[in-house]
C-alpha positions as CSV (number, residue, x, y, z in Angstrom):
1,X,0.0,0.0,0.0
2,X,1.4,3.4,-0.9
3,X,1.8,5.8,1.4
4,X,-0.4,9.0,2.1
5,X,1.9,12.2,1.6
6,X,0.5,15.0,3.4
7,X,1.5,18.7,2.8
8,X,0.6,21.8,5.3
9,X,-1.3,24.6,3.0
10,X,-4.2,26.9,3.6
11,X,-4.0,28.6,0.1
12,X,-6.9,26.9,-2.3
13,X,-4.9,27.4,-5.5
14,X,-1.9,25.2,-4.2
15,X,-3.7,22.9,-2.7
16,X,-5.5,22.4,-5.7
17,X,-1.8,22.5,-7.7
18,X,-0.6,19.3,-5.3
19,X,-3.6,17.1,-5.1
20,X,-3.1,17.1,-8.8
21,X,0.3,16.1,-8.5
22,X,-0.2,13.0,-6.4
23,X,-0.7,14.9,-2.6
24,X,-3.0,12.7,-0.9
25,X,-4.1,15.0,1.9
26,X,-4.2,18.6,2.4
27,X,-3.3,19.5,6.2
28,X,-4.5,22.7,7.7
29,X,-2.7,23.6,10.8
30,X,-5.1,25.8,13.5
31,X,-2.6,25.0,16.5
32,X,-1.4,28.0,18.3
33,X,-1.5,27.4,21.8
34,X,1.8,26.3,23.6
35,X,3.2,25.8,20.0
36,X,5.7,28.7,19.6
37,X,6.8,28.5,23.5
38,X,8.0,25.0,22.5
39,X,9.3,25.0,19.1
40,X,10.3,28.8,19.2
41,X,14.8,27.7,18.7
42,X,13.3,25.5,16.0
43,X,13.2,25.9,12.3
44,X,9.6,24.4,12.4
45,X,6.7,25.7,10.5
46,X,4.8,28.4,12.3
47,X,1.6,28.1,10.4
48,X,-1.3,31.4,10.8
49,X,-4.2,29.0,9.3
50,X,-7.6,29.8,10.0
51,X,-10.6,28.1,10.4
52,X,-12.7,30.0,7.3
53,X,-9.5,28.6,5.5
54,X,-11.1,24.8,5.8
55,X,-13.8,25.8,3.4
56,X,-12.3,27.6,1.0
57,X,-9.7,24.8,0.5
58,X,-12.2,22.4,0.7
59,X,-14.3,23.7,-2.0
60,X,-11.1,22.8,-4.8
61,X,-10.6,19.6,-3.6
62,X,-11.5,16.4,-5.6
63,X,-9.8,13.6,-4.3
64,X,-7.4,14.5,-2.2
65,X,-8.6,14.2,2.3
66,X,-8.4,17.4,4.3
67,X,-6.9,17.2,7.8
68,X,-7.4,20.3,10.1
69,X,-4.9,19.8,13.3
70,X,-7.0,22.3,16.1
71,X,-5.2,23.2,19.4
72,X,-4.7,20.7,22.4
73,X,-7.7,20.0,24.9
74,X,-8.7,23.4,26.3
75,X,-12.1,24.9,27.3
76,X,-12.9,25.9,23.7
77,X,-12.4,22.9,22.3
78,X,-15.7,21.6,21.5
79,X,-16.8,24.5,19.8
80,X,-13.4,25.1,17.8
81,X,-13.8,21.1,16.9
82,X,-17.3,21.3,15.5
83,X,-16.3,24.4,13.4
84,X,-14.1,22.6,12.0
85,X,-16.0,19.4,10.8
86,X,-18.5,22.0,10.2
87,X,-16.5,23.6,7.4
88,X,-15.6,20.4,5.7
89,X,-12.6,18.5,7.6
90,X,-12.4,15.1,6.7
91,X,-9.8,14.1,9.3
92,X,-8.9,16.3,12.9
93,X,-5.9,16.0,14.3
94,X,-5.0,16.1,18.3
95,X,-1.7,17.4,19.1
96,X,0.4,17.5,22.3
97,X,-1.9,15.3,24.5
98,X,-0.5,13.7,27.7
99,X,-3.6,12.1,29.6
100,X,-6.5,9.7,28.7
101,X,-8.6,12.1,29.7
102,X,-7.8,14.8,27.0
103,X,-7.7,12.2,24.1
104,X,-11.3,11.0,25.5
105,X,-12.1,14.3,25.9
106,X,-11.0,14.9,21.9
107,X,-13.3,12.1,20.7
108,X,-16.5,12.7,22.4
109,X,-16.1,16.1,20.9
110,X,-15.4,14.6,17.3
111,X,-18.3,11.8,18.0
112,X,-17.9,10.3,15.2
113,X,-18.7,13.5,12.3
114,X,-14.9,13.0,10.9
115,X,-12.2,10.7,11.1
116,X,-9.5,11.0,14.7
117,X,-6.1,11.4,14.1
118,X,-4.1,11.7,17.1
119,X,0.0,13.5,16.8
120,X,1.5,11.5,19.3
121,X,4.3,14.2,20.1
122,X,5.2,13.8,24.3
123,X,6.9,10.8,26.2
124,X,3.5,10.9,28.3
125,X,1.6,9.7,25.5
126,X,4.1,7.3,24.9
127,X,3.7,5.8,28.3
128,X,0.1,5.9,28.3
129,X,-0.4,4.4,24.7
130,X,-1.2,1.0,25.6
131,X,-4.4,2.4,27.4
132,X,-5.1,4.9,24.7
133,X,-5.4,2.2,22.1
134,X,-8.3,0.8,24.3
135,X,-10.6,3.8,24.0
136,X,-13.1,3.3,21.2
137,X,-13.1,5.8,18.0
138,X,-9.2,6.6,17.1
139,X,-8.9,6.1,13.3
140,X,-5.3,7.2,12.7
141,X,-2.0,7.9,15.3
142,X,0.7,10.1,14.0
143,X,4.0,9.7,16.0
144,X,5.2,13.8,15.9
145,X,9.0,13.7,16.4
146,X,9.8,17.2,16.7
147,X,8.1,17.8,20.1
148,X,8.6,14.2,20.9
149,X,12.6,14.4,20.8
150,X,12.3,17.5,22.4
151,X,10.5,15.4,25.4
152,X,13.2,12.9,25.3
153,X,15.9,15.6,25.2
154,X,17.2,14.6,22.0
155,X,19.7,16.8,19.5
156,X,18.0,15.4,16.2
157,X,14.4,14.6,15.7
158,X,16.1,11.2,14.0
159,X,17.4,9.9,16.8
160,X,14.4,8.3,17.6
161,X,14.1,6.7,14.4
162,X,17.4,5.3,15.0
163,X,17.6,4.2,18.3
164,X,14.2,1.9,18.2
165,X,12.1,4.2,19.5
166,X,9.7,4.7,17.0
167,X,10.0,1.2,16.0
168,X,8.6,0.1,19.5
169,X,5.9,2.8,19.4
170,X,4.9,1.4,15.6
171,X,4.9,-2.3,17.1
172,X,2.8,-1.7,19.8
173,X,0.0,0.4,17.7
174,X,0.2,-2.7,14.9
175,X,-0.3,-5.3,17.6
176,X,-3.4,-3.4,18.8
177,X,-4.5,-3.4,14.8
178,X,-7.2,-1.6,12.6
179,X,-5.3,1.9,13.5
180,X,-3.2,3.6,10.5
181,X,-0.3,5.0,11.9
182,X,2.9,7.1,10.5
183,X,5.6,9.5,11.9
184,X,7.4,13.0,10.6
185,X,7.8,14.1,7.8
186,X,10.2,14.0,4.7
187,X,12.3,16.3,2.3
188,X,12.4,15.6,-1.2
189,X,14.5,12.2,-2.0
190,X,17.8,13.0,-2.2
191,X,17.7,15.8,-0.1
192,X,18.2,15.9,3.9
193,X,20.7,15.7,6.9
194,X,18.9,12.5,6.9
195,X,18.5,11.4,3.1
196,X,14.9,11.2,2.4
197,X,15.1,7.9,0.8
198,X,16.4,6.2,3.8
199,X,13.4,7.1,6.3
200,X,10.7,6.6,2.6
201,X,12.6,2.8,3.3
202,X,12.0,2.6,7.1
203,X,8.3,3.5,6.5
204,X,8.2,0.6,4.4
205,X,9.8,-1.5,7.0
206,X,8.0,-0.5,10.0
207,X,4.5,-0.6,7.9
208,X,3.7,3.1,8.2
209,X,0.8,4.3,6.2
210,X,1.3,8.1,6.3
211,X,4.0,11.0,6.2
212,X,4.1,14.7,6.0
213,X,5.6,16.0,3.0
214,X,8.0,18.4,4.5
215,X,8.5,22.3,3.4
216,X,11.8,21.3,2.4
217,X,10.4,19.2,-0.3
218,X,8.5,22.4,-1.3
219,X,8.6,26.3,0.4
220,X,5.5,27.1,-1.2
221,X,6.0,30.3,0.9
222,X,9.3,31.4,-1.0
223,X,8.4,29.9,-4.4
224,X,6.4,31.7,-6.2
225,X,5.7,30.5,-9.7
226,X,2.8,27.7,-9.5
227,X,4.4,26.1,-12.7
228,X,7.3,25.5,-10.7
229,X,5.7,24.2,-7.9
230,X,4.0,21.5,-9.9
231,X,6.7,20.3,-11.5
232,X,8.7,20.2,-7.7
233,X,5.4,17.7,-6.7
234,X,5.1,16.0,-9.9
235,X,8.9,14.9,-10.0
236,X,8.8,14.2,-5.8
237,X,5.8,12.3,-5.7
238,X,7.1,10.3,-8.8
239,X,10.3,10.0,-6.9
240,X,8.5,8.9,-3.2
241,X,6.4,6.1,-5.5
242,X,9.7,4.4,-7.5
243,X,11.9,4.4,-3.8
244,X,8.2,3.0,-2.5
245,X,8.7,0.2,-5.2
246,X,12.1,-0.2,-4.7
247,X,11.6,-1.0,-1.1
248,X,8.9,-3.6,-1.4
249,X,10.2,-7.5,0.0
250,X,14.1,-6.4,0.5
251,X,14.0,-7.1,4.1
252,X,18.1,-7.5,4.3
253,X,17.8,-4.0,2.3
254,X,15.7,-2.5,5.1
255,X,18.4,-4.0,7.7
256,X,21.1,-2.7,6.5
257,X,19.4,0.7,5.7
258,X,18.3,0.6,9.8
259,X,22.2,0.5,10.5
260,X,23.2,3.2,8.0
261,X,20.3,6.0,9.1
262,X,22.2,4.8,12.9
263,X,25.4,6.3,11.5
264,X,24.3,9.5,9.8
265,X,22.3,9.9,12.7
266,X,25.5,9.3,15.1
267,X,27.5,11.3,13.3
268,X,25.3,14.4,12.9
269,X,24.4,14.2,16.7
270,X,28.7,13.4,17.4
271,X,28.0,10.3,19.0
272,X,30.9,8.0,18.5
């Protein structure tokens, strides 16, 4: 199964550019609260989305899902979440939970009107994720390593992609089954600290069914020209799909691609 590429826009016309080009899912990105406190040394994407934005992308889309990430449990939420579904979101996204009672709290207030997609992003989830996986209604489970290796006080967001972290946290969500789950995001292949095809081949391995196609890939915010911005998607997507074929039954292949993304990663972080 190919994987869903997701890409962060609230502009109708390049959405519309992308979905053409192979994007699977539109993500529109509402969350402000805490956000900027905890990324604010990062190079991260600050996104100023809104929610009449969901509509207006919406309305151009003909294949292509819609996510809409809102803001972490607080006492707005209900009403910011049925906005939402209200204006057209196919899939809402939970970030930067840490209790049973927020993601509980999360899917009573979705009840069912759009698909649950929850960004696991904080070692408290993490710990708490075998009981999480009981609650009824969770669709999809994103594993966010930016604020996650911030949690685990890590240099690199791929650390925990090589140490087995996000392996163990993939296990334990497939052993529970009938939940879609991915992690981060990627650059175009051939580009990265990290090269893009090696963590494409580790999605493979660890049966991930999602990733977020990263503004690396594409700055839609610095490029301009829409012609050049579909041939950047048409040429990356094309790329993602060959690797994606590449990768399919070469388990020694995935092995030794495991040990090499240790190095880089070892390397970049001066672990010796």
């Amino acid at each position: 199964m190919s994987l869903t590429l997701m890409y962060i826009t609230n502009e109708p016309d390049i959405a519309g550019i992308i979905e053409q080009a192979g994007i699977d899912r539109i993500f529109i990105d509402l969350e402000t609260i805490g956000k900027e406190e905890r990324q604010h040394h990062m190079d991260t994407v600050k996104s100023f989305h809104r929610t009449e934005d969901i509509g207006k992308v919406k309305s151009v889309l003909r294949q292509a899902e819609l996510l809409v990430r809102v803001n972490k449990i607080y006492p707005d939420s209900e009403q910011e979440i049925d906005e939402v579904i209200r204006q057209g979101a196919d899939i809402v996204m939970l970030p930067y939970f840490k209790t049973l009672g927020e993601v509980q709290t999360f899917l009573n207030c979705v009840g069912g009107r759009a698909k649950t997609n929850l960004l696991l992003e904080t070692p408290e989830a993490v710990e708490l994720l075998d009981d999480i996986l009981d609650l009824e209604g969770i669709d999809e489970i994103h594993i966010g390593l930016n604020d996650l290796h911030l949690g685990y006080h890590r240099k690199f967001l791929f650390e925990l992609l090589a140490d087995g972290t996000v392996e163990e946290i993939c296990a334990r969500i497939r052993k529970k089954g009938g939940i879609r789950y991915g992690f981060g995001g990627i650059a175009a292949p051939g580009h990265g600290d990290l090269p893009a095809e090696r963590i494409l081949r580790e999605h493979c391995r660890l049966g991930s069914s999602m990733v977020i196609v990263s503004r690396s890939f594409c700055d839609t915010g610095k490029i301009t020209d829409r012609n050049e911005i579909r041939r950047i998607f048409e040429k990356g997507v094309a790329d993602i799909r060959r690797f994606e074929q590449e990768a399919q039954g070469y388990w020694n292949y995935f092995e030794e691609n495991r040990q090499e993304i240790r190095k880089i990663v070892n390397r970049i972080t001066g672990v010796r």
